[in-house]
C-alpha positions, 0 to 999 in steps of 0.5 A: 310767445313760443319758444319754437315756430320759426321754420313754419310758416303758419301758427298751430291749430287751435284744437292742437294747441289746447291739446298740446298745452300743458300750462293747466297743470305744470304751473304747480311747478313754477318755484321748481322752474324757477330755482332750476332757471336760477341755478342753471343761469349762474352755472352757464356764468360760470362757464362763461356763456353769458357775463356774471352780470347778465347772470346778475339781472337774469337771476333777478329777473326770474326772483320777480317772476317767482314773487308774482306767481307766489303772491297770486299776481302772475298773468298766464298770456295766449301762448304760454304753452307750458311752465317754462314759457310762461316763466321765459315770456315774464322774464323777457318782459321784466327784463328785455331780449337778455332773457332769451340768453337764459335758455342757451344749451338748455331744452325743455326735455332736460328742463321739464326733467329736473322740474318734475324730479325736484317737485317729486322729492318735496312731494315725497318728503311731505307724504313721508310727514305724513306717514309719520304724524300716522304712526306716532297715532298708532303708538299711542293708540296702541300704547293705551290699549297694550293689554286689551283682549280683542278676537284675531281674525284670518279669512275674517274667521275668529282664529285666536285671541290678540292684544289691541296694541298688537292688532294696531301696531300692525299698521305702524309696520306697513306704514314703515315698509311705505316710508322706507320705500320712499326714502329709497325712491326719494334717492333715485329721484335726486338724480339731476338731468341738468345739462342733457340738452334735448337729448345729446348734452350740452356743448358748452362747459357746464360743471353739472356736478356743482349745477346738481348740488347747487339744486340739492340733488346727489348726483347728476345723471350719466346719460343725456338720452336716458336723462330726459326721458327717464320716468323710472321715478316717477312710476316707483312713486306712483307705486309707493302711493298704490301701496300705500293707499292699499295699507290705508284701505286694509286699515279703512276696512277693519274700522268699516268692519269693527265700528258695525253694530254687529262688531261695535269694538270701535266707535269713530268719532263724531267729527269723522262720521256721517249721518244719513239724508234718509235714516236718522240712526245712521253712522256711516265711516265715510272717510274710511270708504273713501280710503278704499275707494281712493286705493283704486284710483291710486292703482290706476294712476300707476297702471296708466302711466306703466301702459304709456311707458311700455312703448316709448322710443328712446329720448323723449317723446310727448307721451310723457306729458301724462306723467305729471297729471297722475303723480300730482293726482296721487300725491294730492289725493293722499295728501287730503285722506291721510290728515284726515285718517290720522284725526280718525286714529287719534280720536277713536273709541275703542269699546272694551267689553264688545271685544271681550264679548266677541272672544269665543272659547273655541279660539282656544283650540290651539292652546289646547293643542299646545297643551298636549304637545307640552305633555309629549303629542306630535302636534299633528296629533293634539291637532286632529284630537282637538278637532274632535273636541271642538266637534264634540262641544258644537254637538253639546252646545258647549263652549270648547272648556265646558265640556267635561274633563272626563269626554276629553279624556276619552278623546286623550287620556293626558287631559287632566284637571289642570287643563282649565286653569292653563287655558284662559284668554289672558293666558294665550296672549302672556304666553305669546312673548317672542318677537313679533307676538301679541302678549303686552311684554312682546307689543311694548317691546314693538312700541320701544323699536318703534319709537327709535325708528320714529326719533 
């Protein structure tokens, strides 16, 4: 059965056909198909286009098609060239030619539209669990591990020292930007196209407000041509999951980084490691490449649908097929990685001594700097005098705090011997207090807010 054809005279191609058909991957959709078939015949009921009765059988035509596709035993027909045929050919089936009422004043345009939008905000609500059961990892993580010492990079240089609850709620924070982006995307997306018709609205009297909150969207769209072929949500999700697969490989890289033998501040899990066909010594952080490697894909999906947006006329046009392959793609890649890293998170061994190990006395140069500034040096000047003590300590052989006190004084004559006792690894980190900083008083005050933002 098509829903279309009757002013030509021959059937499609074949090689057109399986071009064109869309049922291989828009049958995901079907519960969204079907609930939006449902609220659409008891809103052309109420506007008295078809008899509260006929709305009656419709609606419980359309509950038996869903119960088949639910319990597995729907049958996809030659023919059923996308979701919405399949679902009108069952129900004509069940119920004779009174299911062909269902689709007066509806297209596929505005159909495949709300379809696609309710099967994104349920999508958007299941990664946004996600990235919450992540961030309650991270907490805790972070929580046990407020006051380790561990080496803070920039350009993966040693730079300062920092707390491992700070180096881990780092990530809580991305998490939180992606969540909030899509809780934002998810109000855009709740926008019904229900009633837009093909692209001109509908003719009869259709109450598209009640129809919109009858499906649990916020609002109905304003304008029939740009309902149908708007694709803005589906593209600002797609970034959503680009950024968010990006944040996931930044934390996949520094565990690839810190679980290395040369680093060994981190060891994941057996569970989540993999061995070698070849080396039996290995230990290889799998699921964290896959994170980087999947972080590509997700950017691709979402370059590829921004190119074939690009050059669309107005209404709808069949390009706009390829929207649903790539979100279900990204949403789907997403949706295996991040239980998977979540586990990574919580079972993760972190090796205290490897990263008091990595801590360098000449990531205390800034403290010394700090230390003249407190005694009145610009600190452009306590910069250029530390450098030249660090210079000196390298030429030495010396840790920057074993070289003697009287060198340093003939660098700066406010070197005094209280330099040692104010310049410590633990000291660095206490004094680092204010919001955002890395002294435990300053994580545990990151951890509270968190909590709050989580509950």
């Amino acid at each position: 059965m098509r829903l279309w054809g009757g002013a030509f005279n021959e059937p499609s191609d074949q090689d057109l056909q399986r071009l064109n058909d869309s049922i291989g991957f828009d049958k995901r959709m079907a519960y969204q198909d079907i609930q939006g078939s449902i609220a659409y015949a008891l809103a052309i009921a109420q506007a008295g286009v078809i008899t509260a009765q006929d709305a009656e059988r419709i609606v419980e035509g359309l509950k038996q098609v869903l119960i088949e596709f639910e319990s597995g035993s729907f049958v996809l027909r030659p023919g059923d060239e996308d979701i919405h045929t399949a679902v009108e050919r069952r129900l004509m089936e069940l119920i004779g030619p009174l299911g062909g009422r269902l689709h007066t004043g509806r297209s596929r345009n505005d159909q495949v539209a709300t379809d696609f939008r309710l099967w994104t905000m349920r999508a958007i609500d299941d990664l946004r669990a996600q990235i919450r059961a992540m961030q309650v990892a991270l907490i805790e993580q972070a929580q046990a591990h407020i006051d380790w010492l561990m080496p803070g990079y920039t350009h993966l240089q040693p730079a300062q020292p920092i707390t491992v609850g700070h180096w881990l709620m780092s990530f809580f924070w991305m998490l939180k930007r992606d969540d909030d982006r899509l809780e934002q995307a998810r109000r855009r997306t709740a926008v019904s196209p229900l009633g837009s018709g093909a692209l001109a609205g509908t003719p009869f009297a259709i109450d598209r407000e009640a129809l919109a909150e009858a499906l649990g969207f916020a609002e109905c769209s304003q304008n029939s041509l740009d309902a149908v072929s708007d694709r803005d949500f589906v593209a600002e999700v797609l970034f959503d999951c680009a950024l968010l697969g990006t944040h996931l490989s930044r934390l996949a890289e520094d565990l690839i980084i810190y679980s290395n033998p040369a680093f060994g501040y981190v060891t994941l899990h057996d569970r989540y490691s993999t061995g070698s066909s070849l080396m039996p010594q290995k230990r290889n952080p799998d699921p964290m490449e896959l994170a980087r490697g999947k972080a590509g894909r997700l950017i691709g999906n979402l370059t590829g649908l921004l190119a074939t947006l690009k050059g669309l006329p107005s209404a709808y046009n069949k390009d706009l097929q390829e929207d649903k392959e790539a979100l279900f793609d990204s949403c789907d890649n997403l949706m295996a990685l991040m239980p998977v890293l979540t586990a990574v998170i919580h079972s993760l061994k972190l090796n205290r001594d490897k990263m008091e190990a990595g801590l360098s006395q000449d990531m205390l140069a800034t403290d010394m700097a700090d230390y003249l500034v407190r005694k009145g040096v610009p600190f452009r000047e306590a910069h250029h005098i530390v450098g030249r003590a660090v210079r000196l300590a390298a030429e030495q052989g010396v840790g920057l705090l074993s070289v003697p006190v009287q060198a340093l004084q003939a660098l700066c004559p406010l070197f005094e011997d209280d330099l040692s006792e104010s310049l410590s690894f633990a000291a660095s980190v206490a004094k680092r207090q204010a919001t955002g900083g890395t002294a435990p008083q300053a994580v545990q005050r990151q951890i509270d807010l968190a909590r709050r933002l989580l509950s």
